[in-house]
KEKETOR-191650 format. One line per field, with one value per residue: residue number from 0; residue in one letter; x, y, z of N, C-alpha, C in turn. Coordinates in Angstrom, 2 decimals. Layout:
<rs>
resi	(NUM/...)
resn	(A/...)
n.px	(X/...)
n.py	(Y/...)
n.pz	(Z/...)
ca.px	(X/...)
ca.py	(Y/...)
ca.pz	(Z/...)
c.px	(X/...)
c.py	(Y/...)
c.pz	(Z/...)
</rs>
This chain:
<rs>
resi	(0/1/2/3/4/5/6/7/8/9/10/11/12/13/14/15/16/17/18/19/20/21/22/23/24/25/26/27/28/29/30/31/32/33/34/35/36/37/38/39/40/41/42/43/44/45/46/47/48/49/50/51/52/53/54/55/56/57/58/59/60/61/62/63/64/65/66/67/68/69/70/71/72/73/74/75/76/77/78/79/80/81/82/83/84/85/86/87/88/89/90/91/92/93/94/95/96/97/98/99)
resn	(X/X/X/X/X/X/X/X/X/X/X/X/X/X/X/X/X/X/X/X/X/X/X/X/X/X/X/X/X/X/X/X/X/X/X/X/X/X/X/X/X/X/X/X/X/X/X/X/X/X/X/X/X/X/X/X/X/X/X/X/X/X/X/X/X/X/X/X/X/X/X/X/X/X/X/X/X/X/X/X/X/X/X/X/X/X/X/X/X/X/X/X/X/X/X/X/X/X/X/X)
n.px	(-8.11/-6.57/-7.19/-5.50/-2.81/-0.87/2.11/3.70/4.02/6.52/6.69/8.98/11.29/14.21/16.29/19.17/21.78/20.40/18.64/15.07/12.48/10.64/7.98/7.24/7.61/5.26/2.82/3.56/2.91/0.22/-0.72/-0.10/-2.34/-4.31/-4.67/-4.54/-7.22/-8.99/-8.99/-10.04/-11.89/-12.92/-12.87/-15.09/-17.40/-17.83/-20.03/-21.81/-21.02/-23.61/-26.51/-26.99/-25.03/-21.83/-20.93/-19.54/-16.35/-12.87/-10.00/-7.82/-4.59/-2.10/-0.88/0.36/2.78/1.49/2.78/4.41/6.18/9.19/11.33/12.56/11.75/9.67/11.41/12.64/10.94/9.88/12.67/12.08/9.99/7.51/6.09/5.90/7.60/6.99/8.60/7.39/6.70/4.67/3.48/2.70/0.95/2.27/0.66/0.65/1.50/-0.98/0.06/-0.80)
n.py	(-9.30/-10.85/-10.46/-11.84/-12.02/-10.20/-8.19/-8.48/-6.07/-4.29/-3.74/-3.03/-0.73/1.28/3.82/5.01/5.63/3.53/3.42/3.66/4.96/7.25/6.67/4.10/3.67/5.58/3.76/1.85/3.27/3.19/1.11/0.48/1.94/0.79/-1.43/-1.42/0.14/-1.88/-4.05/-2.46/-2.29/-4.99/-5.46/-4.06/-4.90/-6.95/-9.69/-7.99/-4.91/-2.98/-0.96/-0.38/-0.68/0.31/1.26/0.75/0.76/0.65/-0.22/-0.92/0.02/-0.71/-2.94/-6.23/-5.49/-5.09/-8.26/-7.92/-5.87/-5.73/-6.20/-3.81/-1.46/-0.90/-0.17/1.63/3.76/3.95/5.31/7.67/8.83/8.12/5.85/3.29/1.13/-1.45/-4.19/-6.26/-6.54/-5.25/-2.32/0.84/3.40/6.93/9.87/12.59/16.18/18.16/20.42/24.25)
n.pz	(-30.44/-27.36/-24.53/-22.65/-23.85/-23.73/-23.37/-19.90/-17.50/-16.27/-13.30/-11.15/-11.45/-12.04/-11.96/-13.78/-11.76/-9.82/-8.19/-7.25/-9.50/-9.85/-10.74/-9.88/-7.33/-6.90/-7.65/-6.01/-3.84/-4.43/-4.63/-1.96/-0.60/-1.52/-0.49/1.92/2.29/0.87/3.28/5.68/4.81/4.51/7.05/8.38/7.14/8.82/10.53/13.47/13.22/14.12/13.20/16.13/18.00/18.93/16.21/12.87/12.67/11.42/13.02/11.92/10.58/9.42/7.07/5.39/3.22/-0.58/-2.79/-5.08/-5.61/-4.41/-1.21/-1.49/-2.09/-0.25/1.54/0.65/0.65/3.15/3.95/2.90/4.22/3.26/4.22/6.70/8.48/11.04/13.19/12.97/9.79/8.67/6.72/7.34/6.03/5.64/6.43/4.59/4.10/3.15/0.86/0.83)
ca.px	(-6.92/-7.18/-6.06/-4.21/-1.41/-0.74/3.10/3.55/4.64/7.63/6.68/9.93/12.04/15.27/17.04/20.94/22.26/20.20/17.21/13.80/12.01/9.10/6.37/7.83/7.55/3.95/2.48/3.90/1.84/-1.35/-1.01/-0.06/-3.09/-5.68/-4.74/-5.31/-8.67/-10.07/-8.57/-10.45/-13.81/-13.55/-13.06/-15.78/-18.38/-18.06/-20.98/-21.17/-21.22/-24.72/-26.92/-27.45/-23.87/-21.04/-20.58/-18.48/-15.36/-11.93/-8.97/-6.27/-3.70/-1.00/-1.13/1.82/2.89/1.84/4.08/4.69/7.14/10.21/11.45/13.77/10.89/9.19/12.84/13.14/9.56/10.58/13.42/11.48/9.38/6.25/5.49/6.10/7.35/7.22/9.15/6.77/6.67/3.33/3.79/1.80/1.19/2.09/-0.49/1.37/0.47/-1.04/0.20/-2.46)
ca.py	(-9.40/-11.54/-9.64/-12.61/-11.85/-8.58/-8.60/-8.57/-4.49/-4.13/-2.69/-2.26/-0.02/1.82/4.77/4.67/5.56/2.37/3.91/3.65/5.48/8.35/5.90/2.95/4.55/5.72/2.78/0.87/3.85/3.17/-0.60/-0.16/2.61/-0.35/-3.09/-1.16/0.49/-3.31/-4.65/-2.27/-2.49/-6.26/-5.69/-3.46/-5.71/-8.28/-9.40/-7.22/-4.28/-2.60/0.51/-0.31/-1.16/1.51/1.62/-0.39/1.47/-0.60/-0.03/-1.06/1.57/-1.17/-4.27/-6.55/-5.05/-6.33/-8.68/-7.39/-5.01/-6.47/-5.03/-2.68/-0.69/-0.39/0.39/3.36/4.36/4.61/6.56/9.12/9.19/7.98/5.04/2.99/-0.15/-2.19/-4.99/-7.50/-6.38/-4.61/-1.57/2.06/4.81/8.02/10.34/13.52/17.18/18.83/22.18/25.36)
ca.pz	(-29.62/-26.70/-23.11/-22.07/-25.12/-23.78/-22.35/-18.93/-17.43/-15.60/-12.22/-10.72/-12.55/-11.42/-12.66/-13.57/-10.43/-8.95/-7.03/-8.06/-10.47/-9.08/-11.17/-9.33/-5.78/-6.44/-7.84/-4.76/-2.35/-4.74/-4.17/-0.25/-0.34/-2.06/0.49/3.18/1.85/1.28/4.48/6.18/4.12/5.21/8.41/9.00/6.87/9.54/11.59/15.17/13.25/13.49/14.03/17.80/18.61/18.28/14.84/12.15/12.37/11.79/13.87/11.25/9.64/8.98/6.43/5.02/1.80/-1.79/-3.00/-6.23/-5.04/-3.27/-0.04/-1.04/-2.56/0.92/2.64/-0.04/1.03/4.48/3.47/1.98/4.80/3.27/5.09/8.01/8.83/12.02/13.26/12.01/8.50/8.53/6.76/7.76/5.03/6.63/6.18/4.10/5.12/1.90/0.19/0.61)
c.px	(-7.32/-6.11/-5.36/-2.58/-1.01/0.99/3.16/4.26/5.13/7.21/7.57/10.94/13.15/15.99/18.09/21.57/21.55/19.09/16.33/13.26/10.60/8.32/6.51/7.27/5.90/2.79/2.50/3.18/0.69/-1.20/-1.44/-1.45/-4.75/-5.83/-5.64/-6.60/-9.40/-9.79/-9.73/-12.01/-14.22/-13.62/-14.43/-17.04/-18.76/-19.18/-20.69/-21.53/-22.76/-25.20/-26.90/-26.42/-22.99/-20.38/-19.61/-17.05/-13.51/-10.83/-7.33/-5.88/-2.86/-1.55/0.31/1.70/2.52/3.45/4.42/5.84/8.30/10.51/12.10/12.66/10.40/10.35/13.03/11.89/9.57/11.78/12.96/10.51/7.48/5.45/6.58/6.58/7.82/7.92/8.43/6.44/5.30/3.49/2.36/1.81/0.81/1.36/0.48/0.80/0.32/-0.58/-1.07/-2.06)
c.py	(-9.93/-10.71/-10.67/-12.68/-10.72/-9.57/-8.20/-7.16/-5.20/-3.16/-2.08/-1.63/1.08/2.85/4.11/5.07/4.27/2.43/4.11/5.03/5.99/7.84/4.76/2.88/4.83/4.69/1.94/1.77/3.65/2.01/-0.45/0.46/1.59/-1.52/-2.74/-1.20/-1.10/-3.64/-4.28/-2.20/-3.63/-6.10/-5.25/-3.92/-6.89/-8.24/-8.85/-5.93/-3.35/-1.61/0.80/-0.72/0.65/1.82/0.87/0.31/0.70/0.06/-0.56/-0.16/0.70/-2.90/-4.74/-5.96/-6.23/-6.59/-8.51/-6.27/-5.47/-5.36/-3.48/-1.29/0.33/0.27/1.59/4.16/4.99/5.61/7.89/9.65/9.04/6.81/4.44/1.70/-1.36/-3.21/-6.48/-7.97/-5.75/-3.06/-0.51/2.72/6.22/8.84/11.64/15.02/17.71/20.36/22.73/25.92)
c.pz	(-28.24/-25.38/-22.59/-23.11/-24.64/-22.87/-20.73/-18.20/-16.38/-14.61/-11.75/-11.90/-11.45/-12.57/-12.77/-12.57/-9.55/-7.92/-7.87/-8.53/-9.45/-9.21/-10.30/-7.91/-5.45/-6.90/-6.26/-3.66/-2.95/-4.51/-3.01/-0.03/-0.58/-1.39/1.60/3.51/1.95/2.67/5.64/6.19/4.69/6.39/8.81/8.13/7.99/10.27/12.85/14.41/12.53/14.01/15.31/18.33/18.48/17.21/14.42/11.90/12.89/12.60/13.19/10.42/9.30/8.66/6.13/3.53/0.63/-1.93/-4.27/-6.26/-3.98/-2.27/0.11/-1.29/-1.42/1.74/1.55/0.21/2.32/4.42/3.72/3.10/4.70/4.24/6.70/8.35/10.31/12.00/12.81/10.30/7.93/8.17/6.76/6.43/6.51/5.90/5.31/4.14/3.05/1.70/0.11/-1.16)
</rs>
């Protein structure tokens, strides 16, 4: 079986009332959560950062969203309070307080 035959999954998905689906929602925070994560791996590979400097540590919390997810996704994210999104389209993940 050849992995390019496989059909293609339906990321967005919506209940019957018209609002996304719980798998839908967290998919779209493990995406925004995997951009970031590289974003910031590259950043902090760059030359400059070395033992005798002050350390490789990046300074970004906000990327543009994948595009695999249209906007409304991120505007029901904000909603909910999970993320963030600025006037440029750069969205934040808000950090969430954990249950003891």
């Amino acid at each position: 079986m050849d992995p390019h035959d496989k059909e293609p999954v339906n990321l967005v998905e919506k209940n019957p009332d018209g609002s996304f689906t719980k798998e839908t929602l967290l998919r779209a925070v493990k995406a925004l959560k995997k951009r970031i994560k590289l974003t910031r791996l590259d950043d902090e590979s760059r030359l400059g950062h070395d033992a005798m400097s002050k350390g490789g540590h990046s300074g970004i919390v906000a990327v543009k969203p994948p595009t695999q997810y249209p906007a409304e996704v991120w505007q029901a994210l904000e909603q909910k309070g999970r993320v963030r999104i600025d006037r440029n389209g750069l969205v934040e993940l808000i950090e969430q307080p954990s249950n003891p």
